[in-house]
N, C-alpha and C positions, 0 to 999 in steps of 0.2 A: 528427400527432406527439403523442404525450403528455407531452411534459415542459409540467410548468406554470412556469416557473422565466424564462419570457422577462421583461423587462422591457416595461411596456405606455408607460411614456414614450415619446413623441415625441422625434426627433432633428432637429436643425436645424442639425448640421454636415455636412458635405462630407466624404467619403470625399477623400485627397486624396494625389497620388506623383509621380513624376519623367517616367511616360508610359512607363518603361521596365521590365520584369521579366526577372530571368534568376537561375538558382540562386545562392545563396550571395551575395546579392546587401544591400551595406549604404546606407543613406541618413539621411543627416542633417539634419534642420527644423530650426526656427525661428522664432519668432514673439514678437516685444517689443510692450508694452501699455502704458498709464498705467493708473493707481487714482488716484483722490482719497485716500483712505484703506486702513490695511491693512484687510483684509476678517474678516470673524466666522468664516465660512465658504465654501467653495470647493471643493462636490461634483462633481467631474471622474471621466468616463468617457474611456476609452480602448482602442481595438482597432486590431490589428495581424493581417497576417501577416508575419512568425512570433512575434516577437520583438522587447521594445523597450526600452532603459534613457532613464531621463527625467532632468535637469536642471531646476530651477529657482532662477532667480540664480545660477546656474553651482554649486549644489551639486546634487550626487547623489542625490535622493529614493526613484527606484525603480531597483532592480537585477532586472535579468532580468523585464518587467511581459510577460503575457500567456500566457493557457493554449493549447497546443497545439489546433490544430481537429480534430476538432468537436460537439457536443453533440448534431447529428444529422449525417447525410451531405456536407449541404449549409450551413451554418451558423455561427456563431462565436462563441466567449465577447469579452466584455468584461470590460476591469478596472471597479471604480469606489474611487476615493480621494479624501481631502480635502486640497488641498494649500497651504491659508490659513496655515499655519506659515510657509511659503516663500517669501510674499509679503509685498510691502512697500508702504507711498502711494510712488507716483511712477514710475520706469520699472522693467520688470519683464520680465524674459525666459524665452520656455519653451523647452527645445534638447529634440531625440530622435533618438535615433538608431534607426531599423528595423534588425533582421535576418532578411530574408527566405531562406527557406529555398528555397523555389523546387522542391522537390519533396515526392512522397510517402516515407510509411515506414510502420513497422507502430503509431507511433503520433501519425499526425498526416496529414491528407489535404490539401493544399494547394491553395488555391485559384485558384491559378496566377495570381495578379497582384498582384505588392506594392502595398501601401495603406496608408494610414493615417486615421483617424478620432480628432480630440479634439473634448472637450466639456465643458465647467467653465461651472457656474454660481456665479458670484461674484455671494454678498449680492444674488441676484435680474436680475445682469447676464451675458449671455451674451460665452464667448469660445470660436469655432467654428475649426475646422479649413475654410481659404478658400483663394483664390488667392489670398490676401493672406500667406500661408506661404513661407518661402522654403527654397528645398530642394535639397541638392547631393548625388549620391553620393560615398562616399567612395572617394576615391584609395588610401588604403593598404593597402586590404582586398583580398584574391585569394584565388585557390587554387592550395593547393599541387603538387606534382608526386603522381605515384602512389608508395605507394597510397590511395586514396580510404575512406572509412566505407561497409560495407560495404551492400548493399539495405535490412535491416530500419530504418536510420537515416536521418529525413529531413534531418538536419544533416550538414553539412561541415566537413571540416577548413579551420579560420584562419589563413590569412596575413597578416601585419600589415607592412607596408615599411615603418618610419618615416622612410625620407626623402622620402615621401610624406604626410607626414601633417599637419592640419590644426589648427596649433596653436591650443587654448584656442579652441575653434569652440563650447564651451558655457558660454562665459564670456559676462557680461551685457554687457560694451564690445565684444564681436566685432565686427569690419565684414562686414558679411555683405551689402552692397551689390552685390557681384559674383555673388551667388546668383540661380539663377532663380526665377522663382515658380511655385509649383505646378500641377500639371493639378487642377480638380474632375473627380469621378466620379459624385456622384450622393448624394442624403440617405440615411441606410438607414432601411429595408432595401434593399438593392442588390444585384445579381450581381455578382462572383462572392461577397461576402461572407454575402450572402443574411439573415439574423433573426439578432440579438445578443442573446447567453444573457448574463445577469449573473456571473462567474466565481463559483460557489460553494464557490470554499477561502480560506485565508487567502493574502495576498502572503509570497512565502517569508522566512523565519527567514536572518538575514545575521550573520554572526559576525564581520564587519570584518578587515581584515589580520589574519593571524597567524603567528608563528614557528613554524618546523617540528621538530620534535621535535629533530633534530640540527642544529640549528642554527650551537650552538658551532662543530660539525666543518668546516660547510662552505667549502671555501677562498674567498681573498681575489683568487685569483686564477687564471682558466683556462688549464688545458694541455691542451683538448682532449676530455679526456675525459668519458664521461656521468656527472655529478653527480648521486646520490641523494637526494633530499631525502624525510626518511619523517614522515609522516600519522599521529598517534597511532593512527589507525584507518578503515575503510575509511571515505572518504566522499566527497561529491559538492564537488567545490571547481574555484574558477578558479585557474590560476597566475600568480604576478607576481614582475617580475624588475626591479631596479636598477642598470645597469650604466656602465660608463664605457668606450666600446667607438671604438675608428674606424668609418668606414663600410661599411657592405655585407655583414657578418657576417651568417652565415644559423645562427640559432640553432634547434634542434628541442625541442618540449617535447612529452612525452607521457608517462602514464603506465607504472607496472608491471602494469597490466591493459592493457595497448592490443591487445593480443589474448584479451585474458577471451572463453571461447569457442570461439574457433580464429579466424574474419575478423577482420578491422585493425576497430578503434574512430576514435574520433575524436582528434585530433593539434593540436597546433599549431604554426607557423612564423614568427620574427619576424628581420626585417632589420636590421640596427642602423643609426641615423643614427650623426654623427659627434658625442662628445663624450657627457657625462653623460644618461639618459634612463633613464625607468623606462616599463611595462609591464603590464598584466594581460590576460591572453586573455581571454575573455567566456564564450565556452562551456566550459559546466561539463563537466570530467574525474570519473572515479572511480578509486580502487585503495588501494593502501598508502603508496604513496611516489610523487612525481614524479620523472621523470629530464630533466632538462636537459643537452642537448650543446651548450656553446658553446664555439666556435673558440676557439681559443687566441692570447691579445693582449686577452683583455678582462676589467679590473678590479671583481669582483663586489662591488657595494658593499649587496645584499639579496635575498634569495631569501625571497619570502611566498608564504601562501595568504590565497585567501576562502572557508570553509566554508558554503555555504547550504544550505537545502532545503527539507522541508513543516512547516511554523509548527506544530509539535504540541510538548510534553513527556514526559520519559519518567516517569510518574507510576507507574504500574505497575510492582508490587515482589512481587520471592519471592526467598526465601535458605531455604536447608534447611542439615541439618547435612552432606551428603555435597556434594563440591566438584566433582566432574564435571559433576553438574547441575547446580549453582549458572553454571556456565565456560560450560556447554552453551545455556544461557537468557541469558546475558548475550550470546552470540555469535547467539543468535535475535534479538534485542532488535536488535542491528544491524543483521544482514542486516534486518529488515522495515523500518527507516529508508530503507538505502540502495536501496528497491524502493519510495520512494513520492516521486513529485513531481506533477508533473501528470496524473499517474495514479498506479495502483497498477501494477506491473508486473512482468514476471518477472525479470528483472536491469537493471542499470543501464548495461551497457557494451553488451553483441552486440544488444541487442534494444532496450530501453526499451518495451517490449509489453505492454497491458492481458491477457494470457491470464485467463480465467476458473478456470480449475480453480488458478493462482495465488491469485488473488482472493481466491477462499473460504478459504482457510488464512489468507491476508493479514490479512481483515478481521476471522476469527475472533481472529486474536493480538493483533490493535490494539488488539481491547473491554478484553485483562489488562492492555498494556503503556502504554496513551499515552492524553493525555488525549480530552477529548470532540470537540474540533477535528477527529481523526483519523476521525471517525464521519462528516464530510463528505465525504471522499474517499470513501469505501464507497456515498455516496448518489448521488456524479458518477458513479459506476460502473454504480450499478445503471440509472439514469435512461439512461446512452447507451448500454448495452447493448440498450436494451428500442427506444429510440429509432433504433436503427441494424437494428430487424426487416424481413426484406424481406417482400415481398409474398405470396411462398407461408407465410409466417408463420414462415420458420426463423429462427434468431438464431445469433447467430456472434460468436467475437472472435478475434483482436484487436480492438477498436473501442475509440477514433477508431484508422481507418485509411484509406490510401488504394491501397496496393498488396497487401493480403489478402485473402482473402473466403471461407476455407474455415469450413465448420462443423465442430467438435471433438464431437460429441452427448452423451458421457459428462460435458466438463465444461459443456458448456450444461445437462446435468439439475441436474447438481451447480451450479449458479449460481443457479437456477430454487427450489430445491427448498431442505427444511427445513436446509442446511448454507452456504448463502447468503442468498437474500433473507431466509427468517425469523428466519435468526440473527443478520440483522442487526437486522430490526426487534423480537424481543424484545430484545437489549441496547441497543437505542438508544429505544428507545421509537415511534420515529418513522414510525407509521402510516398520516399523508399518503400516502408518497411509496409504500407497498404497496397502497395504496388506487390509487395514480397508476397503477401499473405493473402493477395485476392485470386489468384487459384482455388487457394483449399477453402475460402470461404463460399465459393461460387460449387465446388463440392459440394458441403454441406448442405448447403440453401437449397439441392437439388434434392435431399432425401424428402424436403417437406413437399405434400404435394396439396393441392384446391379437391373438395369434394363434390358434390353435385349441387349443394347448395351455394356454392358458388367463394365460401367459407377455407380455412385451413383443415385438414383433419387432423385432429388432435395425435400427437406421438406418446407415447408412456413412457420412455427410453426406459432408462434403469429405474429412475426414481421419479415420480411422478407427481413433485414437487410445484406447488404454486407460491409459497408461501409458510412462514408458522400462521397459526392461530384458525379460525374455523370462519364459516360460512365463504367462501373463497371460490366464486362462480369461475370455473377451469374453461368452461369455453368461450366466454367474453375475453378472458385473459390469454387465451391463447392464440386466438383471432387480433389482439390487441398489440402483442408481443411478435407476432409474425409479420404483421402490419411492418410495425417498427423497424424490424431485423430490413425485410425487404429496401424500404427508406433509405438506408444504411447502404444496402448492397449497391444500391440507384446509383446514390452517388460515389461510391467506388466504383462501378464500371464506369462511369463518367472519366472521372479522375485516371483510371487505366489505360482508357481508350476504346473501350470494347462498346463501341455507339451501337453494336449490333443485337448485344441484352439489353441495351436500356428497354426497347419495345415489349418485349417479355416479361422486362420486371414491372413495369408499368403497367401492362395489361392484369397481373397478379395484384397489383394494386387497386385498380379500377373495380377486379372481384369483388374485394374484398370492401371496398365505399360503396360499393353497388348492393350489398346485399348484409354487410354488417348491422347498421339502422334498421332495416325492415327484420331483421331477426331478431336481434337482441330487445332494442328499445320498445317499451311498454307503455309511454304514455307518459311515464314519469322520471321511470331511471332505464338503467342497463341492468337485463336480466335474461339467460338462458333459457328457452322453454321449460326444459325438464327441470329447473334449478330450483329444489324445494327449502333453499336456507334464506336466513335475513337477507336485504339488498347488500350488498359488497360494495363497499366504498372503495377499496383497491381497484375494482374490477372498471368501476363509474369513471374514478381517477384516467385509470390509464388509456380510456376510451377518450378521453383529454388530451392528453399529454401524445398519444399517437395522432390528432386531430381529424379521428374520426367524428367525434359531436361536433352538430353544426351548431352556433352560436345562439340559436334559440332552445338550445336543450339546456342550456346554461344554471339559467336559474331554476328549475329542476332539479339537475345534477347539483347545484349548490345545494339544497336542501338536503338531498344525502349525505355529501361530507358535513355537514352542521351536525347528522342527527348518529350516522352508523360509523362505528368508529371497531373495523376488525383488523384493519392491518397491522402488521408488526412491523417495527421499528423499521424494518428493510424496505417496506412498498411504503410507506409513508412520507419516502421524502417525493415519491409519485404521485403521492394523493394533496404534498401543500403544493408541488409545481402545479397541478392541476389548478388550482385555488388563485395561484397568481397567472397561472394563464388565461385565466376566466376574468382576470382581473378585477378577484375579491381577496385583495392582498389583507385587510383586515380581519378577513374571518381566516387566513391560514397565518394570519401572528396569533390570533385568538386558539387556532386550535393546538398549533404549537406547547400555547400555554396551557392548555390542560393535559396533551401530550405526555410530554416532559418535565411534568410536575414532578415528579418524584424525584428524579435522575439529578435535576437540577439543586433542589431543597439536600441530595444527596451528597454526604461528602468525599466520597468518590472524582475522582478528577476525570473517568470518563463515562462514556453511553455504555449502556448495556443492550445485549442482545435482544431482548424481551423488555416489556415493560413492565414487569419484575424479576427481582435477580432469582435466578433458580427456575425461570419461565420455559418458554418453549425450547427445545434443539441445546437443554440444560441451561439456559440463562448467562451466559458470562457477561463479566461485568465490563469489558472492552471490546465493543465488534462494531467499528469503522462506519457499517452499513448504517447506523442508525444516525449518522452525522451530515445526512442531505440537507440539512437547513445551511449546513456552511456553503454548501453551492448556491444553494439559494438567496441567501444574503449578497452577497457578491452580484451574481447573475440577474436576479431580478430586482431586487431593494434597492439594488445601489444600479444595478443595469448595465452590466458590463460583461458583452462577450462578442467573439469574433462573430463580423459578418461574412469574412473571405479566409482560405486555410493561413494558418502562422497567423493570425491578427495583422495581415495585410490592410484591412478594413477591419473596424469594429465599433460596437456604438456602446453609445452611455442613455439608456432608457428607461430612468429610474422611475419605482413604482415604492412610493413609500410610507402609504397608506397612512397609519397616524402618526408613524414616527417624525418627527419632528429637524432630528440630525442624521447626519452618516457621515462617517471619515472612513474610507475603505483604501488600500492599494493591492491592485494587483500583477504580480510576476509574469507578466506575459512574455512569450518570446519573443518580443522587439523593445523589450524592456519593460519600465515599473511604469502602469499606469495609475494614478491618484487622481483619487475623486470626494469631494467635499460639497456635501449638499445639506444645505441649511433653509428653513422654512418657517415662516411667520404666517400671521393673519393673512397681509396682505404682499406677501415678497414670496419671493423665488429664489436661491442663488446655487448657481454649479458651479463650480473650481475643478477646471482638469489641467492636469499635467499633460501631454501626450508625448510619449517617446517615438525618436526618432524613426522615420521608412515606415508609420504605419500612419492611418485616415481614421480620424474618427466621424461617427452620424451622433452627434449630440441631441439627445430630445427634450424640450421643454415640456410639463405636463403641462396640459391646458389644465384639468380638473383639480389641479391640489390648491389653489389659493383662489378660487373664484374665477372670471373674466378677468385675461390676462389684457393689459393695457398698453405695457411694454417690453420691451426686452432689449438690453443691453448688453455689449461684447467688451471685456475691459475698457469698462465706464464709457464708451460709443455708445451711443442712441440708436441702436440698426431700425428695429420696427415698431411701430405705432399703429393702434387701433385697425390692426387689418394688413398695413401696408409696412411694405421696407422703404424704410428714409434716409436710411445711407447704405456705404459698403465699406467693408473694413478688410484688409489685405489678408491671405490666410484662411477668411471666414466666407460661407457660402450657402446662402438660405435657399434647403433642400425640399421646401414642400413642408405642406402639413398633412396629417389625419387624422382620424375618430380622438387621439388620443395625443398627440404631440405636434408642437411646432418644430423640426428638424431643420440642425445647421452643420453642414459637414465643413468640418476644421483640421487642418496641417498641424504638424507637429509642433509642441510648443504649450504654454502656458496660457490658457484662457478663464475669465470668469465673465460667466453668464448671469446676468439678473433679470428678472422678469417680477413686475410690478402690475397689483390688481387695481 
């Protein structure tokens, strides 16, 4: 395996369960202790499968603790937290409750036997998971009737009977004498849980009870009917109910996505005890609104939510003066929220699925939108993608999975290649983990082989995937996407050291410019010989965006993105980069707008999968992939991204066709850069911040306000008509070209004006 991420400590606790495993299966521990004193600290480690909420002294410490498995095929993460706050001198009790899932899904392989493992070192003293644990399953937990969450999900819908239930079982007086005591399994590393990866994200972001938007409205009393309760916006929450009910009420709670998709999602079902009780389901829902159907006779005395999910913020900022796009990026900004928990994923309700060709849009947006925490999820990704290769060296995802196993080959290049791995490690800096994983990538790369035409030949692997929607020329795109992948590889062995591939991969490169143009290109667009569907705007695009079109195919190729419009939401943010690489930033805000027409007018808070809900790959109404305009706002509109790995260098090259304003920041890892670019008839003005240890290449457009005449460095006169007339300390006039006067600037605050 290549992950280097395990923990090399020694464990000296006990895997430890009830003896019994079965799906959807809940179980509750136990374990009270003395202390002489309260402790300094108390680094505790903790694994499960699936799932576990923890109690100490009967408070709530951790909500939803552990990452779905697994970090390789066989394998599992661990939490580690300190939880010496919680403790006290004297007696002291730890309660948890497991939720074993008990089967696969597309993103989580189960180890097929509930377990649990603690381990807290207190101030140098051990407290282990023993038979000295006491453990019961819980009574009030079941499953409901049909229908069930559908294959890609390895969770179940909750049944909760409270008149079965276990009262105050995590409270530190429990008697808990009638409890048995635990079965030992064995120290890890152990089968089935096999080697404990340290969970490399944060423990999720918990927003505490909250009211739901309509709160006011909701009545005080059921008659039956299903009760809306709406979610300022879509997200990931548990639901919670307070009520005053008789016995045996079977209440339904599920969201307004419980079919996002087309298959049922996940549900929940709660029994009423008799008399006042309250409520939260545990597994987290997504959508707009809950709806609750409770029988009629029961006095609602509170309807909450818990908003959780991945510990990041939304630091990353862009406003312009035109409001579709402004509406359009704040509804990107969510959708990639609600597609990131324990993975990154393609939606949150039909699937929860690490897809790659997701991925890569995903992780690109994160780098504008969210802070540097967000850069770890990108890294869990890449590491178990590479870690889940099989033996003929293909890679695949979904992964973690345990009921998938086709290969996608378009977006495995695209994961591989300069629009995934390296675009993660030039914005993130983090060279390790491309150093870690260029082995198996340098694998992989080796199953593709050049044909006689000098070409890729195309692979089928499992699924044979270009895309949703039709007309979709598979050998321009594959040729285009191998391109890319290779680029990608370049510069990881660069970055490795292996100067001995760069020759090889280069020579694959030079095939592929040598002989792409003369096969594809017709005269007008990119097209396949054999290829009897419409021209492919995807296909055109991404012959762009790999810079195989030479810059007089240009307006050709523009003519196609103006006129063929097949790609799906996913290759589209490939077909506007196209558009402003071409630098016809106009016609890809133009197509934007027709795009997204709907999504936006929609009141929906994010993208959807398809450009109607219910469309291709079932439609859901949040899939991340469809939110490349956020990188591209950032990246190109406002013109900010690394020139050298970590934002050591990087420029502001704005390209802002008619818009007028932009106020953008971006989180980069050398800190928050902000940028303010303001445009009149006859002006110019950039405002940059520039954070500390990194260079910016500042570019002035020659073309947005006429012949420029001057340009000035906070209110200094540098250049005139041609010429530089002065020099300003910090500031360094870099050359011009085709399309910018460039001035490379040290850290610090500058405004640029340039005057027609």
């Amino acid at each position: 395996m290549i992950t280097s991420d395990y923990n090399n400590t020694s464990w000296h606790a006990q895997w430890i369960g009830t003896g019994k495993s079965y799906p959807n299966q809940w179980i509750c521990y136990r374990k009270s202790f003395n202390l002489s004193k309260k402790p300094e600290s108390a680094i505790t480690r903790i694994a499960v499968d699936s799932k576990y909420w923890l109690w100490v002294n009967g408070e709530l410490i951790v909500f939803e603790g552990q990452l779905k498995r697994g970090p390789t095929p066989n394998d599992t993460y661990y939490d580690e937290i300190d939880i010496s706050k919680y403790l006290t001198d004297g007696h002291n009790t730890i309660a948890l409750l497991q939720w074993y899932f008990g089967k696969h899904g597309f993103s989580h392989k189960s180890s097929e036997k509930a377990g649990m493992v603690f381990e807290a070192d207190i101030d140098g003293e051990l407290l282990i998971s023993d038979k000295t644990w006491k453990a019961k399953e819980h009574p009030a937990y079941g499953n409901t009737g049909e229908p069930h969450p559908n294959y890609r999900l390895p969770e179940s819908n909750i049944l909760f009977d409270a008149r079965k239930d276990i009262s105050d079982w995590q409270k530190q007086d429990f008697d808990d004498k009638d409890w048995l005591a635990t079965e030992e399994y064995g120290c890890p590393p152990i089968s089935p849980w096999n080697q404990l990866s340290k969970r490399p994200t944060p423990m999720w972001k918990d927003s505490g009870l909250c009211n739901f938007v309509n709160a006011s409205k909701l009545p005080k009393f059921s008659n039956g009917n299903v009760i809306i309760a709406q979610l300022p916006y879509n997200a990931h929450i548990t639901p919670y109910l307070k009520i005053d009910a008789p016995a045996g009420l079977k209440i339904d709670i599920r969201m307004d996505d419980y079919e996002g998709g087309g298959p049922p999602n996940v549900r929940a079902e709660y029994i009423t005890k008799i008399g006042e009780q309250e409520y939260e389901s545990l597994g987290w829902m997504n959508g707009h609104a809950v709806h609750y159907t409770i029988p009629k006779g029961a006095k609602i005395i509170s309807l909450k939510y818990r908003e959780t999910g991945y510990n990041t913020e939304f630091t990353g900022t862009f406003e312009c003066d035109d409001r579709f796009l402004n509406e359009l990026r704040q509804k990107a900004v969510r959708t990639l929220y609600v597609t990131m928990r324990d993975t990154y994923f393609d939606c949150p309700d039909r699937e929860r699925a690490q897809w790659w060709g997701d991925a890569v849009n995903e992780l690109g947006e994160a780098f504008y939108a969210l802070d540097n925490k967000s850069n770890l999820l990108a890294k869990k990704a890449i590491l178990e993608l590479m870690n889940w290769q099989r033996e003929d060296n293909t890679i695949y995802s979904p992964v973690p999975a345990g009921n998938y196993d086709a290969e996608l080959p378009m977006q495995m290049l695209a994961s591989v290649g300069y629009y995934g791995f390296w675009t993660y490690c030039k914005y993130s800096g983090d060279t390790d983990t491309i150093k870690t994983v260029y082995p198996a990538v340098r694998r992989y790369m080796s199953v593709w082989k050049l044909g006689q035409d000098g070409l890729v030949i195309p692979r089928a692997g499992g699924w044979n995937w270009g895309d949703w929607g039709e007309n979709i020329d598979m050998n321009v795109l594959f040729s285009a996407w191998y391109y890319i992948a290779l680029k990608g590889q370049k510069e990881m062995a660069d970055l490795c050291g292996f100067k001995d591939e760069i020759n090889d991969i280069s020579a694959k490169m030079l095939s592929i410019e040598n002989n792409f143009n003369k096969t594809f290109w017709n005269g007008k667009a990119y097209r396949s010989p054999d290829y009897e569907g419409e021209t492919d705007d995807r296909a055109n695009a991404l012959a762009v965006v790999a810079d195989l079109a030479e810059p007089e195919k240009y307006e050709a190729i523009r003519d196609v993105l103006k006129t063929e419009y097949h790609a799906s939401p996913y290759m589209e943010k490939y077909v506007l980069e196209a558009l402003y690489i071409m630098r016809f930033e106009n016609d890809a805000i133009e197509r934007m707008k027709v795009r997204y027409k709907d999504m936006i007018e929609h009141p929906f808070t994010t993208l959807w999968e398809d450009w109607r809900i219910g469309g291709s790959g079932g439609g859901t109404i949040n899939h991340a992939w469809t939110g490349g305009p956020l990188t591209l706002f950032s990246q190109y509109a406002t013109g900010i991204a690394p020139e050298k790995i970590g934002y050591e260098v990087y420029h502001v090259l704005p390209q802002m066709g008619q818009l007028k304003s932009i106020k953008a920041n971006v989180p980069s890892v050398k800190g928050n850069i902000g940028v303010e670019l303001e445009k009149t008839e006859s002006s110019f003005t950039l405002k940059l911040n520039s954070p500390a240890m990194a260079k910016a290449i500042v570019g002035i457009p020659k073309n947005t306000i006429g012949e420029i005449v001057s340009i000035s460095v906070n209110n200094k006169n540098l250049w005139h008509n041609g010429q530089l007339t002065d020099s300003q300390e910090g500031v360094e006039f870099a050359g011009e070209d085709k399309y910018y006067y460039r001035f490379s600037v040290e850290p610090g605050t500058w405004i640029f004006k340039a005057i027609s």
